[in-house]
C-alpha positions as CSV (number, residue, x, y, z in Angstrom):
1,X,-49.4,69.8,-36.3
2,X,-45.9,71.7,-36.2
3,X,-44.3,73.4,-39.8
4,X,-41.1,71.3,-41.0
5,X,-38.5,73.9,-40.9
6,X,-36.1,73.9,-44.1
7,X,-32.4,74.2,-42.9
8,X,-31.3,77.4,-43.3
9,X,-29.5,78.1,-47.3
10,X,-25.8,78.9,-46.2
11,X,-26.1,76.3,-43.9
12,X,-26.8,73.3,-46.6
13,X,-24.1,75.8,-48.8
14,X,-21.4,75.0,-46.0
15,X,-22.4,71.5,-45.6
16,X,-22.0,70.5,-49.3
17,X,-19.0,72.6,-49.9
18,X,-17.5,70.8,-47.2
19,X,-18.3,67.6,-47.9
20,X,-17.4,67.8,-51.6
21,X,-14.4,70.0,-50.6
22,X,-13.4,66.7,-48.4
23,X,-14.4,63.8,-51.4
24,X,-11.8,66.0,-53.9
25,X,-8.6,66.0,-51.0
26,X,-9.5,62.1,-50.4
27,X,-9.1,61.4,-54.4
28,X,-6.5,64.0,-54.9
29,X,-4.8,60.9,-52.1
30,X,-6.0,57.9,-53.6
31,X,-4.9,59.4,-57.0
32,X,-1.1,60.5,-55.6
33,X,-1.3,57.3,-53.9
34,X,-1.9,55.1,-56.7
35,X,0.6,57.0,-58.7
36,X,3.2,56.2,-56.9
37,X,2.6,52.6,-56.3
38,X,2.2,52.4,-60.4
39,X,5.4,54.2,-60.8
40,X,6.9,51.9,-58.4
41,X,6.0,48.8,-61.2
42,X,7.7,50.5,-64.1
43,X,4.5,52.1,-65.7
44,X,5.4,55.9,-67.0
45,X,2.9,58.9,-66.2
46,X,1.1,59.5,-69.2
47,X,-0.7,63.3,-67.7
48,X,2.4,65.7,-69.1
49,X,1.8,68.1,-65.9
50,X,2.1,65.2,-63.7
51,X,4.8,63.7,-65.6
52,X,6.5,67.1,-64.9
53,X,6.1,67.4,-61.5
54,X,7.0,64.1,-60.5
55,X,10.1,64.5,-62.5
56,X,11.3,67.8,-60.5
57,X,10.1,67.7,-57.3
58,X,8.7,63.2,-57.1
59,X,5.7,63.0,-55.0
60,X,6.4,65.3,-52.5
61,X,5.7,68.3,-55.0
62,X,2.9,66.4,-57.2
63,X,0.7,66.3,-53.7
64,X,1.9,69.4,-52.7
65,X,0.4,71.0,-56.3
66,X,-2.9,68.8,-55.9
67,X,-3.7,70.0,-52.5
68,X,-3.4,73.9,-53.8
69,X,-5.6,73.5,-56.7
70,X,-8.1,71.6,-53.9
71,X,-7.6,74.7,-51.7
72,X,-8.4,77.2,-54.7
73,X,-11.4,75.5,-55.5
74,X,-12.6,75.2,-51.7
75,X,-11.8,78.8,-51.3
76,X,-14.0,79.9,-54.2
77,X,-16.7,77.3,-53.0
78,X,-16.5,78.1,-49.3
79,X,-16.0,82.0,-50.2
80,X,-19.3,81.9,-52.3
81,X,-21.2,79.7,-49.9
82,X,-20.9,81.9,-46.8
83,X,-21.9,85.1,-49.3
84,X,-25.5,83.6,-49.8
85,X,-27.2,84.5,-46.8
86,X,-26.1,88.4,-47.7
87,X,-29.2,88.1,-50.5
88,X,-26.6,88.7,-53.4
89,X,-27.8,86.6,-56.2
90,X,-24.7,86.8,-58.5
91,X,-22.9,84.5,-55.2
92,X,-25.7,81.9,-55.8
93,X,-24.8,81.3,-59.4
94,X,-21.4,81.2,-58.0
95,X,-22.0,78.7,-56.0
96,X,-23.8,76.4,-57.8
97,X,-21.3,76.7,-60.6
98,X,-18.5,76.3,-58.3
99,X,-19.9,73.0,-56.4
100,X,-20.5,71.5,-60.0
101,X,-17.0,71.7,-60.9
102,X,-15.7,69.9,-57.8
103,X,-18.5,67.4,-58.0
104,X,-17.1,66.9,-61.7
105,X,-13.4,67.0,-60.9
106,X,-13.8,64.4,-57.7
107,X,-15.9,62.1,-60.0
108,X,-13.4,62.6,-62.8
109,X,-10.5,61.5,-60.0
110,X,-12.5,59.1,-58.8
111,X,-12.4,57.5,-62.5
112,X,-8.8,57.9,-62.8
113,X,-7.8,56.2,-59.2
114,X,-10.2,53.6,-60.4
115,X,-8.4,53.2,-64.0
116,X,-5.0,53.6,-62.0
117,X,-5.9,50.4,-59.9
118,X,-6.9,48.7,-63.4
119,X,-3.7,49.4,-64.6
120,X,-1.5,48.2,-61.2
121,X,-3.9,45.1,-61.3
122,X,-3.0,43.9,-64.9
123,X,0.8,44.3,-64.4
């Protein structure tokens, strides 16, 4: 009988970073998208950033602003995911801590696209 072999560590790193790196840009979307078709129906933005943002530069620099925090956090998660297979521990931590704050912000987004449609549905 042949050994299972386990997929090598940076390679499951890569694979999660990029598909939770992926999950945040498509709610970052849905959440820019739903914006603006809320905004369309008279509601106001109640997130003061966002509220700023639309108001000086309208979608165009609210998406724009979204998609640079999503590259800051897939640079630190990609950064720290191609550091494990070097054997430095501390980049392991950093990893782990890194991929649980995307996971929470794209759930948290997720939540807020889904409380966005509420809204556009009930007006």
């Amino acid at each position: 009988m042949e050994a299972v072999q386990l997929p090598d560590a940076r390679f499951v790193a890569v694979r999660q970073a990029a598909t939770w790196t992926s999950l945040l840009v498509a709610a970052q979307a849905v959440d820019v998208v739903t914006t603006a078709v809320d905004n369309a129906r008279g509601t106001v933005e109640s997130m003061a950033m966002s509220a700023h943002l639309l108001n000086q530069g309208g979608l165009a620099l609210l998406l724009g602003a979204k998609m640079l925090l999503t590259a800051a956090a897939a640079a630190a998660l990609g950064l720290a995911a191609f550091r494990i297979k070097q054997g430095a521990p501390a980049s392991r931590i950093t990893f782990r801590f890194a991929l649980m704050a995307v996971q929470a912000a794209t759930i948290g987004l997720v939540w807020v696209c889904l409380s966005n449609l509420a809204l556009l549905s009930s007006l």
